[in-house]
C-alpha positions in Angstrom: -9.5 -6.2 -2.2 -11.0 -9.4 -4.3 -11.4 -8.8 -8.2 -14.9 -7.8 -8.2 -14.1 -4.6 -6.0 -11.0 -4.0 -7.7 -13.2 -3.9 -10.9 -16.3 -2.1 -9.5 -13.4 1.0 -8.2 -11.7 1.1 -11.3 -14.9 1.6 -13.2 -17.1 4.1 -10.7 -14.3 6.8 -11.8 -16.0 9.2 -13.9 -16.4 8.6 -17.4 -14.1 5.5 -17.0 -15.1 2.8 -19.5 -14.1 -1.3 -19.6 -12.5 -2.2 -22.5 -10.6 -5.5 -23.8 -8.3 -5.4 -26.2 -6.5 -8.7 -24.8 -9.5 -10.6 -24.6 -12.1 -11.6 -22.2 -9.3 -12.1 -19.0 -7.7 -8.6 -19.2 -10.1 -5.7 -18.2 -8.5 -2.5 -18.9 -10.2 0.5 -17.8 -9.9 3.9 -20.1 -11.1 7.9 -19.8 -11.7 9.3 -22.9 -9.9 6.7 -24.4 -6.6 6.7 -22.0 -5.8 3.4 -20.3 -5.3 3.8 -16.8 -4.8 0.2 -15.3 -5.2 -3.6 -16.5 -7.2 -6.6 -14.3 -7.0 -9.9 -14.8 -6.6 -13.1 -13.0 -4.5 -15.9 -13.0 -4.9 -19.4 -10.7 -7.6 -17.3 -9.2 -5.3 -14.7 -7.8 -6.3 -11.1 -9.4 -3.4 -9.2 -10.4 -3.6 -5.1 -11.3 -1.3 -2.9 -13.2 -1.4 0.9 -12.5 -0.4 3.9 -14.5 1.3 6.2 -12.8 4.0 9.3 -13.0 7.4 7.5 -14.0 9.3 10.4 -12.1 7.2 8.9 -9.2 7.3 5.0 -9.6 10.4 4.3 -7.8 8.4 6.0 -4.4 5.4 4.2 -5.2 6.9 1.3 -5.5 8.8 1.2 -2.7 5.5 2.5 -1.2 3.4 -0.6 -2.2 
């Protein structure tokens, strides 16, 4: 998934809302003000950061 559909998914959730308290480079997507990921890109590489369940992060990250 390139940045632009990365973006375009994190924002078609419903009432999701782009926000930038970083600056211009770090989109961070909330819901009724609750963050829910970060996008940004370095060396033209996109990188995301998910919220998740910490009682399930050690799964998901051996998931992904």
């Amino acid at each position: 998934m390139d940045f632009e559909a990365a973006k375009a998914y994190l924002l078609d959730k419903p009432e999701a809302r782009p926000d930038y308290p970083f600056g211009p480079a770090v989109l961070v997507p909330n819901i009724k003000g609750s963050k829910f990921a970060t996008l940004g890109m370095t060396d033209a590489v996109p990188h995301m950061t998910l919220k998740g369940d910490p009682a399930h992060a050690e799964e998901l990250t051996d998931i992904f």
